[in-house]
C-alpha positions as CSV (number, residue, x, y, z in Angstrom):
1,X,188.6,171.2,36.8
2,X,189.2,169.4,33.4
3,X,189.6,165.8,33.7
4,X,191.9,164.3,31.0
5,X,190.1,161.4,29.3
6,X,191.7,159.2,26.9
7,X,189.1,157.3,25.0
8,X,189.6,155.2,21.6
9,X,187.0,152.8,20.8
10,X,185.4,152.1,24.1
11,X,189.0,152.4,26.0
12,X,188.8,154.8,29.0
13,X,191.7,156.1,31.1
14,X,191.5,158.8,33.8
15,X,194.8,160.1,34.2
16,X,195.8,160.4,38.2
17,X,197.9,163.4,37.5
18,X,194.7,165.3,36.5
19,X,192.8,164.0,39.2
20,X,192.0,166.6,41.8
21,X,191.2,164.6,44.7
22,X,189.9,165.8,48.1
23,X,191.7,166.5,51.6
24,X,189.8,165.1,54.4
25,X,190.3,166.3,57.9
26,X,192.3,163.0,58.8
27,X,194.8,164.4,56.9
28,X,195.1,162.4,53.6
29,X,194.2,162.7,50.2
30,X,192.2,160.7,47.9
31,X,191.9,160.3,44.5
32,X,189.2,158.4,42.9
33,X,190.5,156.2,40.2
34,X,187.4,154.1,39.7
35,X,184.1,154.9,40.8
36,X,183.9,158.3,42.8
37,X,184.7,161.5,40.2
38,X,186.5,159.1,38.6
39,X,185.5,158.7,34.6
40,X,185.9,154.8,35.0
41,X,182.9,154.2,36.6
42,X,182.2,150.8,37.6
43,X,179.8,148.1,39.0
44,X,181.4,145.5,40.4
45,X,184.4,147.8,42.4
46,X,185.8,150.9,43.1
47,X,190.0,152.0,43.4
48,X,191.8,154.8,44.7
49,X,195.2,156.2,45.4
50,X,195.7,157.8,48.9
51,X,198.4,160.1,50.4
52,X,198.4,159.9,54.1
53,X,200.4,162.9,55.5
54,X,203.6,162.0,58.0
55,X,203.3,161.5,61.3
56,X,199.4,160.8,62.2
57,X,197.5,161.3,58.7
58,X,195.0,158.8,58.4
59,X,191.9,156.6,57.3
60,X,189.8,156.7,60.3
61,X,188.4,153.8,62.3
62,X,185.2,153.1,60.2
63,X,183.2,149.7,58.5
64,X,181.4,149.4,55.6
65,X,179.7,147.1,53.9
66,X,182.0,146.1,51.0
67,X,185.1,143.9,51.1
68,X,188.4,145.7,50.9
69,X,191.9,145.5,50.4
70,X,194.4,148.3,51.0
71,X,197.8,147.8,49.1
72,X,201.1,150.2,50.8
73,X,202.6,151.7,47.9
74,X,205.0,153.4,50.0
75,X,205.5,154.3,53.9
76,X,204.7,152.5,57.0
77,X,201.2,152.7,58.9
78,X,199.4,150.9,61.7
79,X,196.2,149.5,60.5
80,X,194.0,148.5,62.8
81,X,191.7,145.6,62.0
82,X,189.1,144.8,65.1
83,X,191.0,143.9,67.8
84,X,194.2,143.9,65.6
85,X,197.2,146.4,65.3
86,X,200.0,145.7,63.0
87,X,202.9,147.8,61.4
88,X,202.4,147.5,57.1
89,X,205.1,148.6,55.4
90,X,205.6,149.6,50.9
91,X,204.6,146.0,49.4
92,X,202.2,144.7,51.4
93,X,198.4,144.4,51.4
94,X,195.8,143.7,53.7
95,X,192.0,142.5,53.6
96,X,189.3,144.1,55.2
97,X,185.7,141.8,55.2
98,X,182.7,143.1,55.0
99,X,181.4,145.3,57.9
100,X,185.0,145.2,59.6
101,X,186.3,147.9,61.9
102,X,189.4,149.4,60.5
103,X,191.7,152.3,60.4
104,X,195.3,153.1,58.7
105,X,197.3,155.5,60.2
106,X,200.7,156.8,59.0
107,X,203.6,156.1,61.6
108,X,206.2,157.8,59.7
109,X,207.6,160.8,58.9
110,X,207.4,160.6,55.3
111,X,204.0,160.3,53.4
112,X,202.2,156.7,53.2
113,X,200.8,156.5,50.1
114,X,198.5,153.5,49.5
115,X,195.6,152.1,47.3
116,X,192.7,151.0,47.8
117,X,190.2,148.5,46.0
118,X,186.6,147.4,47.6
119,X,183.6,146.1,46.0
120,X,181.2,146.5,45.1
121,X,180.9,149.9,44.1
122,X,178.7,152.5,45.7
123,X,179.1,155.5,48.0
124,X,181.1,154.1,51.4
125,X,179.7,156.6,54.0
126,X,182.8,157.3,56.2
127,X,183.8,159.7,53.9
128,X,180.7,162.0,53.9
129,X,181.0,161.7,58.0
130,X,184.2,162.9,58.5
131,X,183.2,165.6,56.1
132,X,180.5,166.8,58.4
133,X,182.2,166.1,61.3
134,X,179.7,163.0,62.0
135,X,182.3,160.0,61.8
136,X,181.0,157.9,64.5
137,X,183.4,158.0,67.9
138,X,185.3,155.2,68.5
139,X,184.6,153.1,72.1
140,X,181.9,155.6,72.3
141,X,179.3,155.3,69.0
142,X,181.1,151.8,67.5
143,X,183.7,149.4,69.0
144,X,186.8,150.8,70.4
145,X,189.8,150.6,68.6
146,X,192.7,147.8,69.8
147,X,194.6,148.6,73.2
148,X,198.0,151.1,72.1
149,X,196.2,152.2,68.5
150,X,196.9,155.8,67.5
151,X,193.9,157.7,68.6
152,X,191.2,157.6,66.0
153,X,191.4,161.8,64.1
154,X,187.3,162.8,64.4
155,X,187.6,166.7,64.2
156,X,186.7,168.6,60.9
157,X,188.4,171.3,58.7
């Protein structure tokens, strides 16, 4: 894949309609704006634009160790945040601390589209799990997820 770059003097821009992005088994797709296969590459954070499919597609129930903020673009999801479950909706964001349980999951029938920002930048390991099919289980590996959440997606492609 070509990745259009726009540089003048030390300006960089990566261009999100050239990004690729992968599909992850949770049905969503990222695209690395900063950090990642991005060509803004970063020390101090790393942002992304998401595509959650309708009806399920999701970030699965995960922590890390950087602080994070998901902004809704578009859509509605229930994000689960430790023993917390509320409906976001296009406009609003949410904070995440450091080595907090969380999940987003899309409620509706049209794509959630979202983006995320957490620093500081480095590899976050959930997404290499789900990959290989490793993503630790919730109530079973890690802390369960909040009493009614959608079930956490753990299978592979």
């Amino acid at each position: 894949m070509s990745l259009l770059i726009y540089m003048k003097g030390t300006m960089i821009i990566a261009d999100l309609h050239q990004i690729e992005g992968r599909t992850y088994p949770a049905r969503r797709r990222t695209q690395n704006l900063v950090g990642g296969a991005s060509p803004i590459q970063t020390v101090q954070f790393s942002m992304g634009y998401v595509t959650l499919e309708p009806n399920g597609g999701q970030v699965p129930w995960h922590n890390q160790e950087q602080e994070e903020v998901y902004f809704i673009v578009e859509g509605t999801g229930e994000m689960c945040l430790g023993q917390e479950r509320h409906i976001l909706k296009s406009g609003q964001a949410v904070f995440i601390p450091s080595g907090e349980f969380h999940q987003l999951t899309n409620v509706g029938k049209t794509p959630l589209v979202m983006i995320y920002c957490y620093g500081p930048a480095g590899d976050v390991a959930h997404w290499r799990q789900e990959l290989a099919g490793t993503l630790p289980k919730a109530g079973i590996d890690v802390p369960p997820l909040p009493e009614g959440a959608y079930p956490q997606c753990t299978k592979t492609m």
